[in-house]
BALOBA-1460 file (C-alpha; in Angstrom, 3 decimals):
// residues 279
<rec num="1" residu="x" x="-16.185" y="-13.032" z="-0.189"/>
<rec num="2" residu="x" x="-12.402" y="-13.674" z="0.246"/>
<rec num="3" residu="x" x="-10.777" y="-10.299" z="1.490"/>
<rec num="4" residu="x" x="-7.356" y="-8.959" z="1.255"/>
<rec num="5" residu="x" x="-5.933" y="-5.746" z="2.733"/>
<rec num="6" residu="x" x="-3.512" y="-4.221" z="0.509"/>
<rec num="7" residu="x" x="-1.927" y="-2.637" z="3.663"/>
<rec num="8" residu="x" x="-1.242" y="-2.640" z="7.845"/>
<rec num="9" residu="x" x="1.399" y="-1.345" z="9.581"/>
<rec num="10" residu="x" x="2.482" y="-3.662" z="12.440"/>
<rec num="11" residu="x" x="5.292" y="-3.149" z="14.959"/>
<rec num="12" residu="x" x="6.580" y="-3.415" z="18.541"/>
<rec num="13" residu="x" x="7.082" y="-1.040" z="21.607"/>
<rec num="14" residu="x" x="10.583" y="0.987" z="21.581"/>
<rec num="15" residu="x" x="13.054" y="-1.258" z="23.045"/>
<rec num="16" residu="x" x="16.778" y="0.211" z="23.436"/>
<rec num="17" residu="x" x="17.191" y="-2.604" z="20.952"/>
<rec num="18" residu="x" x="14.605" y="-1.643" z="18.409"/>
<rec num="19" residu="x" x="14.454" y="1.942" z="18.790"/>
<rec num="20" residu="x" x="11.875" y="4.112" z="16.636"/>
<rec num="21" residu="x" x="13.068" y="6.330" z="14.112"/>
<rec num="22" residu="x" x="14.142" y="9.695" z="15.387"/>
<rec num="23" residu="x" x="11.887" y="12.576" z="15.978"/>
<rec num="24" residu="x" x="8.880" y="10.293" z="15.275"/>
<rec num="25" residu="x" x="6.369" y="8.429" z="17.145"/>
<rec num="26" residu="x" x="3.495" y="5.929" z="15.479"/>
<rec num="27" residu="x" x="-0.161" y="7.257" z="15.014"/>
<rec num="28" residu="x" x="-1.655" y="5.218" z="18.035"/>
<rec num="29" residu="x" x="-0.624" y="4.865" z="21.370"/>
<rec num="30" residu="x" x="-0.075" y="1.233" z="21.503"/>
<rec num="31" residu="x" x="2.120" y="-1.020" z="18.874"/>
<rec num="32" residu="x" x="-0.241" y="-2.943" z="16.639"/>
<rec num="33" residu="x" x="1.396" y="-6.028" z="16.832"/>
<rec num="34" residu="x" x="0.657" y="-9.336" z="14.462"/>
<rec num="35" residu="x" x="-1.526" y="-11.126" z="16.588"/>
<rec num="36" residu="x" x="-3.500" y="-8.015" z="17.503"/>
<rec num="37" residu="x" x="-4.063" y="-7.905" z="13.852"/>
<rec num="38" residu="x" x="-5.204" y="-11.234" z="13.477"/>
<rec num="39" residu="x" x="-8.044" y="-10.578" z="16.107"/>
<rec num="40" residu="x" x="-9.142" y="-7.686" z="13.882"/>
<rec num="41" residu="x" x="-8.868" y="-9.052" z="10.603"/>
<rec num="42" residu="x" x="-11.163" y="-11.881" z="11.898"/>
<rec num="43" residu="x" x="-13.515" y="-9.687" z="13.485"/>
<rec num="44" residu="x" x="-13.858" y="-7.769" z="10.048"/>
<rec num="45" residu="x" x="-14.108" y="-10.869" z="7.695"/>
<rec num="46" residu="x" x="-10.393" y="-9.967" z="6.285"/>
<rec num="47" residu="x" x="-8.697" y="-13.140" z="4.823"/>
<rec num="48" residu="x" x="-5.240" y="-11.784" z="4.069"/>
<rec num="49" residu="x" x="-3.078" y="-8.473" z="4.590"/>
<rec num="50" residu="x" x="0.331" y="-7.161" z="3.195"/>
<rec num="51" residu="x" x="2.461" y="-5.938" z="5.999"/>
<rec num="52" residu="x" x="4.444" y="-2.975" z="5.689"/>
<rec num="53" residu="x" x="7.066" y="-1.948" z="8.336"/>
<rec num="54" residu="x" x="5.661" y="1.911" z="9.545"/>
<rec num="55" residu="x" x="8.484" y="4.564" z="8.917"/>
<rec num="56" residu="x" x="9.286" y="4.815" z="12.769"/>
<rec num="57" residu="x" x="10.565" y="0.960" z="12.175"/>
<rec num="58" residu="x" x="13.493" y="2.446" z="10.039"/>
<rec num="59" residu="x" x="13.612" y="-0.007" z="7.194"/>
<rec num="60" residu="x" x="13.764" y="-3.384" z="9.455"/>
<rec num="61" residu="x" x="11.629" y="-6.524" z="8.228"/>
<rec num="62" residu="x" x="12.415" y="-8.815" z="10.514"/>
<rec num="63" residu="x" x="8.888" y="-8.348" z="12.722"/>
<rec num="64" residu="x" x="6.571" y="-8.589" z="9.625"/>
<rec num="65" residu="x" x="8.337" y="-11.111" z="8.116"/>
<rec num="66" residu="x" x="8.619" y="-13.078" z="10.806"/>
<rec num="67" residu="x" x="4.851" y="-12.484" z="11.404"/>
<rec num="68" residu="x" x="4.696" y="-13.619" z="7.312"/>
<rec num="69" residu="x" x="6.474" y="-17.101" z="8.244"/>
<rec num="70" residu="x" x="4.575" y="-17.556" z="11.075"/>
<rec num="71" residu="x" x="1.039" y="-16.858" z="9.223"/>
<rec num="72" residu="x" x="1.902" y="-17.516" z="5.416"/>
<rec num="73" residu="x" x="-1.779" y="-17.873" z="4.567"/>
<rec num="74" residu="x" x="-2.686" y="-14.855" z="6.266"/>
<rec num="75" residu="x" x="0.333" y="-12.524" z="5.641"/>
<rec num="76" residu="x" x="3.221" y="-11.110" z="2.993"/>
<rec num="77" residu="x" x="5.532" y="-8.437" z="2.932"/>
<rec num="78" residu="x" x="6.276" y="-5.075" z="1.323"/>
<rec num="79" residu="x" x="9.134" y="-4.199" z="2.955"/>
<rec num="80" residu="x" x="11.240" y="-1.270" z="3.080"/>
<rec num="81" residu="x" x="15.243" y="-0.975" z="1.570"/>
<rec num="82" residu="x" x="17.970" y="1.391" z="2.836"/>
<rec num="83" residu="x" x="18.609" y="2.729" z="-0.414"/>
<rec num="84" residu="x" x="21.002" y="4.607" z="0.781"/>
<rec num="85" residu="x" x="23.377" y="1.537" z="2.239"/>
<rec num="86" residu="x" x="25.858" y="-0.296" z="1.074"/>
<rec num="87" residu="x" x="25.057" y="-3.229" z="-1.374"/>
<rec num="88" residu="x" x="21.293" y="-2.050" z="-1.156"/>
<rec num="89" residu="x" x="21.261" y="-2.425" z="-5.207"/>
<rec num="90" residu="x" x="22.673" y="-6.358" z="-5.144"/>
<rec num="91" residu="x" x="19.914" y="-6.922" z="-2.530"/>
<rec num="92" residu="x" x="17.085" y="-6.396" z="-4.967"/>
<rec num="93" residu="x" x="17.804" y="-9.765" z="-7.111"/>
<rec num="94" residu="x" x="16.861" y="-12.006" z="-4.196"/>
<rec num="95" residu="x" x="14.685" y="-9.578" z="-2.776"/>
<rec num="96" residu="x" x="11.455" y="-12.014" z="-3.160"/>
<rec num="97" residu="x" x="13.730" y="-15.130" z="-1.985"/>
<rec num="98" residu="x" x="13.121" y="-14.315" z="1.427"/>
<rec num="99" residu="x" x="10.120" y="-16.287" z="2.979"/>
<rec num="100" residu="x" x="7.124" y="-14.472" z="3.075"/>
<rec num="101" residu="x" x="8.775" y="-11.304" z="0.967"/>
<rec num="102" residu="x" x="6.333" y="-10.561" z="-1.814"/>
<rec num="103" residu="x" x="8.214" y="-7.197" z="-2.872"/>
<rec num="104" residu="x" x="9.014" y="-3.426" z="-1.556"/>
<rec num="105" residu="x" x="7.325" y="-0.610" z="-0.057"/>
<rec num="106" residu="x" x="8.971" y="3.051" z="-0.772"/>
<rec num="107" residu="x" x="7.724" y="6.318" z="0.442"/>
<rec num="108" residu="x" x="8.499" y="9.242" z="-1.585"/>
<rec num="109" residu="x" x="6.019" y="11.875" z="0.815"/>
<rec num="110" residu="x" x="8.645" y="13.634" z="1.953"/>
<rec num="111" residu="x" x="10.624" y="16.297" z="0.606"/>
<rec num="112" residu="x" x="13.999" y="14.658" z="1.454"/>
<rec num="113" residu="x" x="12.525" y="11.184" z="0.705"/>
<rec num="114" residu="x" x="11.023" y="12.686" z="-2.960"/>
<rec num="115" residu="x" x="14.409" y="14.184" z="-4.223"/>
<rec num="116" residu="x" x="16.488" y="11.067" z="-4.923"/>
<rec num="117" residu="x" x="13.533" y="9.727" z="-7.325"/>
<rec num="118" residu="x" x="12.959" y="13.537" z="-8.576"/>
<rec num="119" residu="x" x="16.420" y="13.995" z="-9.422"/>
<rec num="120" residu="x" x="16.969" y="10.412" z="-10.728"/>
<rec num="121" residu="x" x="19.316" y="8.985" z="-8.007"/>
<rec num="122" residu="x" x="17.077" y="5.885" z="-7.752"/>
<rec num="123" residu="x" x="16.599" y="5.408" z="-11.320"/>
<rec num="124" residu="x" x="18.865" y="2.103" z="-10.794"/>
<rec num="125" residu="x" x="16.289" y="1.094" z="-8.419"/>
<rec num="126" residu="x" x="13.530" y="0.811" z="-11.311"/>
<rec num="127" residu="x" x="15.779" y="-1.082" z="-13.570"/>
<rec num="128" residu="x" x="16.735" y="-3.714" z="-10.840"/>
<rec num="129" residu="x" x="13.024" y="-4.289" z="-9.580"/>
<rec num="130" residu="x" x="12.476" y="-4.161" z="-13.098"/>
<rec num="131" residu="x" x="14.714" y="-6.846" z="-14.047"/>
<rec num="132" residu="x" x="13.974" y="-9.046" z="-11.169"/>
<rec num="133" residu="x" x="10.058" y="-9.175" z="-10.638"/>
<rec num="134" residu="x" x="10.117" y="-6.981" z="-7.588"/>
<rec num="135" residu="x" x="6.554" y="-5.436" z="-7.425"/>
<rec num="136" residu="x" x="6.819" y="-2.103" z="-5.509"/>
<rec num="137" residu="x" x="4.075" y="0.262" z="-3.742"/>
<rec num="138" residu="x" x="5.086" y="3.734" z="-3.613"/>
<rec num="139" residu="x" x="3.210" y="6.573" z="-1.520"/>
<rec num="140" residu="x" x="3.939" y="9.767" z="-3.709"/>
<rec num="141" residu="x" x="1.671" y="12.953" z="-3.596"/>
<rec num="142" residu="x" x="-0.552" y="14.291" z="-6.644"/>
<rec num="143" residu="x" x="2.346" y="16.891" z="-7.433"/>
<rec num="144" residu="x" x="4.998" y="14.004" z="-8.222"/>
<rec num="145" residu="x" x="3.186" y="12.074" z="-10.475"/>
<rec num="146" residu="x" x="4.539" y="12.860" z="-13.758"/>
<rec num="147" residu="x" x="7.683" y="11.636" z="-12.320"/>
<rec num="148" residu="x" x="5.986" y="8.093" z="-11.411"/>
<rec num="149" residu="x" x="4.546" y="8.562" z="-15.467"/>
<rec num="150" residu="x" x="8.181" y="9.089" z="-16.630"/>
<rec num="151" residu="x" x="8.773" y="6.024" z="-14.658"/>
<rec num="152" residu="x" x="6.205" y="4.023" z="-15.876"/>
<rec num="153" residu="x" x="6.563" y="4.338" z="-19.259"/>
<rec num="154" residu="x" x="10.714" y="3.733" z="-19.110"/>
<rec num="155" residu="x" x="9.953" y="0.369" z="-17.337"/>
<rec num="156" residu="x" x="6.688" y="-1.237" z="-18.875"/>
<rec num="157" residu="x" x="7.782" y="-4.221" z="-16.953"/>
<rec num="158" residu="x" x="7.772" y="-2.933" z="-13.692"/>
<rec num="159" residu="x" x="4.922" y="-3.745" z="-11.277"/>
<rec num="160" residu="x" x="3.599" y="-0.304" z="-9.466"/>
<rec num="161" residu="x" x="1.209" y="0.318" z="-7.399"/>
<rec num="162" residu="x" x="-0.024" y="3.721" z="-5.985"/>
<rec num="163" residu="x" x="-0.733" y="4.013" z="-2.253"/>
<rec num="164" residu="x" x="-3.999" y="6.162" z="-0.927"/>
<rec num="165" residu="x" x="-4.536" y="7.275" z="-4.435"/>
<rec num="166" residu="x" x="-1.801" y="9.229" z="-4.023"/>
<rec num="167" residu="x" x="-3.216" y="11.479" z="-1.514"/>
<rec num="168" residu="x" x="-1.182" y="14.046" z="0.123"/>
<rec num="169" residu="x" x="-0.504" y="13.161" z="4.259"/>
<rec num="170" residu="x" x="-2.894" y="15.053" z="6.659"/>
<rec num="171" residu="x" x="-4.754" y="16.621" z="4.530"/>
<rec num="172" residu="x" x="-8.873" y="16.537" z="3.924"/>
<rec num="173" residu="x" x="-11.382" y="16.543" z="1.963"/>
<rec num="174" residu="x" x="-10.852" y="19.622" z="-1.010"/>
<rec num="175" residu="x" x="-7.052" y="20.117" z="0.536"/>
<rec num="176" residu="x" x="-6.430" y="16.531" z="-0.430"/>
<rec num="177" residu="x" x="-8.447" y="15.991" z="-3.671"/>
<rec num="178" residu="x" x="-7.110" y="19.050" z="-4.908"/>
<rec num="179" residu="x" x="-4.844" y="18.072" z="-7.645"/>
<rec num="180" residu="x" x="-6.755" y="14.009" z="-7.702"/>
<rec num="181" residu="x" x="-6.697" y="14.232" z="-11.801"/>
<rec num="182" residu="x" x="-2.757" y="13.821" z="-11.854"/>
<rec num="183" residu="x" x="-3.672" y="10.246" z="-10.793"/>
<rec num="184" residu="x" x="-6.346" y="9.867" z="-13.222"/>
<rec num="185" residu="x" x="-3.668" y="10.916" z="-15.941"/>
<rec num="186" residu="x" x="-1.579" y="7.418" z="-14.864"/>
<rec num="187" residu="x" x="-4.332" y="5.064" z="-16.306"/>
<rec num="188" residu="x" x="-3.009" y="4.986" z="-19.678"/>
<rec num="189" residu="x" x="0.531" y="3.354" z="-18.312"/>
<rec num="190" residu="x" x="-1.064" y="-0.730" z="-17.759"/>
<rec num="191" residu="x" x="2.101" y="-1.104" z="-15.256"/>
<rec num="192" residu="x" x="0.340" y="0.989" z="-12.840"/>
<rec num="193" residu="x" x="-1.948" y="-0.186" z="-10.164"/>
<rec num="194" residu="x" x="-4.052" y="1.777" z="-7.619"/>
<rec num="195" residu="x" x="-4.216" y="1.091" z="-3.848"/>
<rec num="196" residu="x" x="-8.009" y="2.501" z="-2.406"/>
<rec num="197" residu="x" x="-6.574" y="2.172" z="1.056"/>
<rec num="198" residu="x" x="-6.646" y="4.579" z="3.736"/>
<rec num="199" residu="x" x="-9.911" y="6.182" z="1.971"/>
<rec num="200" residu="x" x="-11.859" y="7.382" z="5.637"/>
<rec num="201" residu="x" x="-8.127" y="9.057" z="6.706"/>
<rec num="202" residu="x" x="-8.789" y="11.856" z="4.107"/>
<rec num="203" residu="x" x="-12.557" y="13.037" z="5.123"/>
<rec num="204" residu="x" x="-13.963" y="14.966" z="7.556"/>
<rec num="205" residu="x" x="-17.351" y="12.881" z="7.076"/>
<rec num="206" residu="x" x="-18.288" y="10.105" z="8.432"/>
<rec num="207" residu="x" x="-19.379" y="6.683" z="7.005"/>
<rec num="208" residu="x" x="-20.445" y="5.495" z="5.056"/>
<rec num="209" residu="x" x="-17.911" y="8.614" z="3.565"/>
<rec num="210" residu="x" x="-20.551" y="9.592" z="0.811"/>
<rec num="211" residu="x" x="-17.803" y="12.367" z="0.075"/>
<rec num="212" residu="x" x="-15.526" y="9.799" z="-1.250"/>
<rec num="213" residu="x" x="-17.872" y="7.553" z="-3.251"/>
<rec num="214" residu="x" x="-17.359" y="9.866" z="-6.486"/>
<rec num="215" residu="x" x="-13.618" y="9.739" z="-5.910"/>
<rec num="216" residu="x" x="-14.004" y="5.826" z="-5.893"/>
<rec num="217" residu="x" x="-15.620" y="5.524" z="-9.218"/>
<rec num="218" residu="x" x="-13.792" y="7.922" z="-11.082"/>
<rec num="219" residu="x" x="-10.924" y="5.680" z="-10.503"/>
<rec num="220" residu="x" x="-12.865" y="3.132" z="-11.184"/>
<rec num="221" residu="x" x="-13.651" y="3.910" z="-14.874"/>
<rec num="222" residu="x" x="-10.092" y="5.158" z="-15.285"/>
<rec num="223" residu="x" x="-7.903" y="2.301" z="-14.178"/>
<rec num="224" residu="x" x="-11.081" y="-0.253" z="-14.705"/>
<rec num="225" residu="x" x="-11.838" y="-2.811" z="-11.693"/>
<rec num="226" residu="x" x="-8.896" y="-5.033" z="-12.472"/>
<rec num="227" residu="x" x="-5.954" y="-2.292" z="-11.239"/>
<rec num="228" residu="x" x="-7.324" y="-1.080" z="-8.315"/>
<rec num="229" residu="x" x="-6.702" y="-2.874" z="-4.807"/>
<rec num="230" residu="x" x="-8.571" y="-2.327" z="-1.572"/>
<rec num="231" residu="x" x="-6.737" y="-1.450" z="1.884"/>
<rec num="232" residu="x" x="-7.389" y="-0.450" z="5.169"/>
<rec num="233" residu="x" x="-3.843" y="1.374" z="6.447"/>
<rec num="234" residu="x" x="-5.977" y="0.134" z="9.517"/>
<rec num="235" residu="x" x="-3.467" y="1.642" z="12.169"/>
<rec num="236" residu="x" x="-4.834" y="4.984" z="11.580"/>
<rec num="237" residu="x" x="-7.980" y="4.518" z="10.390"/>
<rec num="238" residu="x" x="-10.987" y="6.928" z="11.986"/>
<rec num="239" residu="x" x="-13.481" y="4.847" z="11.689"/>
<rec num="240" residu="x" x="-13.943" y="0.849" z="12.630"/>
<rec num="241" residu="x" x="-12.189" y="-2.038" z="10.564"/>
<rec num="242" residu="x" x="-14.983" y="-3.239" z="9.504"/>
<rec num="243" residu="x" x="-16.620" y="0.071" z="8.008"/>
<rec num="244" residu="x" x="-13.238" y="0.454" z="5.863"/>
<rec num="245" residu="x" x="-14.574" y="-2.573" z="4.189"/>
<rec num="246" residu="x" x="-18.242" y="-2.233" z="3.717"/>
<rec num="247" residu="x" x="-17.777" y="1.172" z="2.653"/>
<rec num="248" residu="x" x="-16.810" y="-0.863" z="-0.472"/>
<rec num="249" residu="x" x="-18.619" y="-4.357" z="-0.173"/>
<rec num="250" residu="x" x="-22.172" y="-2.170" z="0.745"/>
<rec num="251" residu="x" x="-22.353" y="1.361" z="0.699"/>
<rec num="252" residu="x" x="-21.322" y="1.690" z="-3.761"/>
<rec num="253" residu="x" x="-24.319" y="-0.036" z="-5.384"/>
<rec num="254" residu="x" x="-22.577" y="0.187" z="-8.765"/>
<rec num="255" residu="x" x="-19.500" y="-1.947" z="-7.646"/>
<rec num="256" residu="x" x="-20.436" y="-5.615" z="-7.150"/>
<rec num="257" residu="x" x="-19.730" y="-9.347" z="-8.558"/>
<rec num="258" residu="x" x="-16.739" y="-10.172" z="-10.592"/>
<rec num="259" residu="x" x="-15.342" y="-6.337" z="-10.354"/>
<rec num="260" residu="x" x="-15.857" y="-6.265" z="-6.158"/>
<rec num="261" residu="x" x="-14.650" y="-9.545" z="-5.633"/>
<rec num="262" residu="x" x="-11.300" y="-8.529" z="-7.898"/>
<rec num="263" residu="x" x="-11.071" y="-5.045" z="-6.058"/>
<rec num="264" residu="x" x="-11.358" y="-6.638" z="-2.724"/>
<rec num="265" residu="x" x="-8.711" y="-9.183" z="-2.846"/>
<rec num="266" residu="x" x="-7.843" y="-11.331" z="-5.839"/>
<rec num="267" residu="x" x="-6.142" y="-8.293" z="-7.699"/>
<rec num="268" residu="x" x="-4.018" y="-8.114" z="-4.950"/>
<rec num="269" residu="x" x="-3.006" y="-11.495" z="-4.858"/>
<rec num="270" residu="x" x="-2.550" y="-11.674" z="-8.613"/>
<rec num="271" residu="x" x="-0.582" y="-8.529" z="-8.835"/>
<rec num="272" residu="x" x="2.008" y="-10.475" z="-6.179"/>
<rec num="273" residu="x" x="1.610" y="-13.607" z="-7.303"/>
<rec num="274" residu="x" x="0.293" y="-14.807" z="-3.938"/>
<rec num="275" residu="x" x="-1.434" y="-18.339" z="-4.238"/>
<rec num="276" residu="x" x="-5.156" y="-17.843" z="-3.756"/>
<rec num="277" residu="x" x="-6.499" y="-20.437" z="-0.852"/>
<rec num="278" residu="x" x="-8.005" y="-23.703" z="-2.369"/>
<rec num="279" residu="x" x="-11.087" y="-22.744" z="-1.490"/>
């Protein structure tokens, strides 16, 4: 089965050169670096991942795209934009022109991250991904999700995709599935895909995460196999690589064929319009 991880963090020790964001440090001791990542992937029977800078990078590409140039069969980008910076809007138009750049990654899951899409500030940021092709990811909570609806439905063209089913950060089990039907709501907008990545990060169980299985196939049957998208977030992951994956490829009879192959990979490469290997 050809595999593709919607998601992994990679970066690099603090250097006085690359310094981590302020007042943050990454979920695991040591960097997970590209070729670290490579070891795993292979271990785990993972063909492909998208890269995403973590948030202690800042918004620098340069290591995962670099990583993307060096391994184009193996990786692409989501990376992150200053929105904040000068000429960040007249970036977006070549945004996908840099090698290995497949489109953006934006965290709205915190409160001073949320408010410029709450109170429309980024609203030129739809139109211009909009208008130029740029797929984006976005990790927003349950509670902001009719904004992401609003969203959707001004820009059918834009390419979304929602991160962890939208689960809120460091929370569990009924904590994080609390308010899980304001992503069910988002099916009827066919711009919007779902990531299942990071599943095992929001359970106190253990696998094969029976707890989550239910989750699983109700957005299954409201988003239908062909908009969701399998991921790993594997940097913080409780459990093994490899369980992350046959949590999907054994452990839910009712997923299988055409619909686990799609889930598992090819959606993701068709929803960035990354050539799928000869083979």
């Amino acid at each position: 089965m050809f595999i593709a991880d919607a998601q992994v963090h990679v970066w690099g020790p603090e250097t006085p050169e690359r310094p981590w964001r302020a007042g943050h440090q990454p979920r695991r001791a040591e960097p997970l670096q590209p070729a670290d990542l490579l070891r795993e992937m292979s271990a785990a029977g993972v063909d492909r991942a998208v890269l995403v800078p973590p948030y202690i990078d800042c918004e620098r590409n340069d290591l995962v795209l670099a990583a993307a140039q060096q391994y184009p069969d193996h990786f692409a980008v989501m990376g992150r934009l200053d929105t904040g910076a000068p000429g960040a809007r007249a970036q977006i138009a070549n945004w996908r022109a840099q090698a290995g750049m497949r489109g953006m990654r934006c965290s709205f899951n915190r409160k001073e991250l949320a408010a410029p899409m709450v109170d429309g500030r980024l609203d030129w940021l739809w139109r211009e991904a909009e208008q130029a092709g740029v797929p984006i990811m976005a990790l927003v909570p349950h509670t902001l999700l009719p904004v992401i609806d609003r969203i959707a439905e001004h820009h059918p063209a834009l390419k979304l995709a929602l991160c962890h089913f939208s689960l809120p950060n460091d929370t569990v089990d009924a904590e994080a599935f609390r308010d899980f039907d304001q992503l069910l709501l988002l099916a009827k907008r066919a711009n919007v895909m779902v990531k299942a990545s990071a599943l095992p990060c929001y359970t106190r169980d253990v696998y094969p995460f029976a707890s989550l299985h239910s989750y699983i196939r109700r957005v299954y049957d409201a988003f239908g196999p062909q908009r969701m998208m399998w991921g790993s977030d594997l940097s913080r992951l409780p459990c093994a690589y490899s369980q992350c994956v046959t949590l999907f490829t054994a452990e839910l009879p009712w997923l299988y064929g055409d619909d686990l192959d799609a889930i598992m990979g090819r959606n993701l490469c068709r929803w960035l319009e990354w050539e799928m290997p000869a083979r």
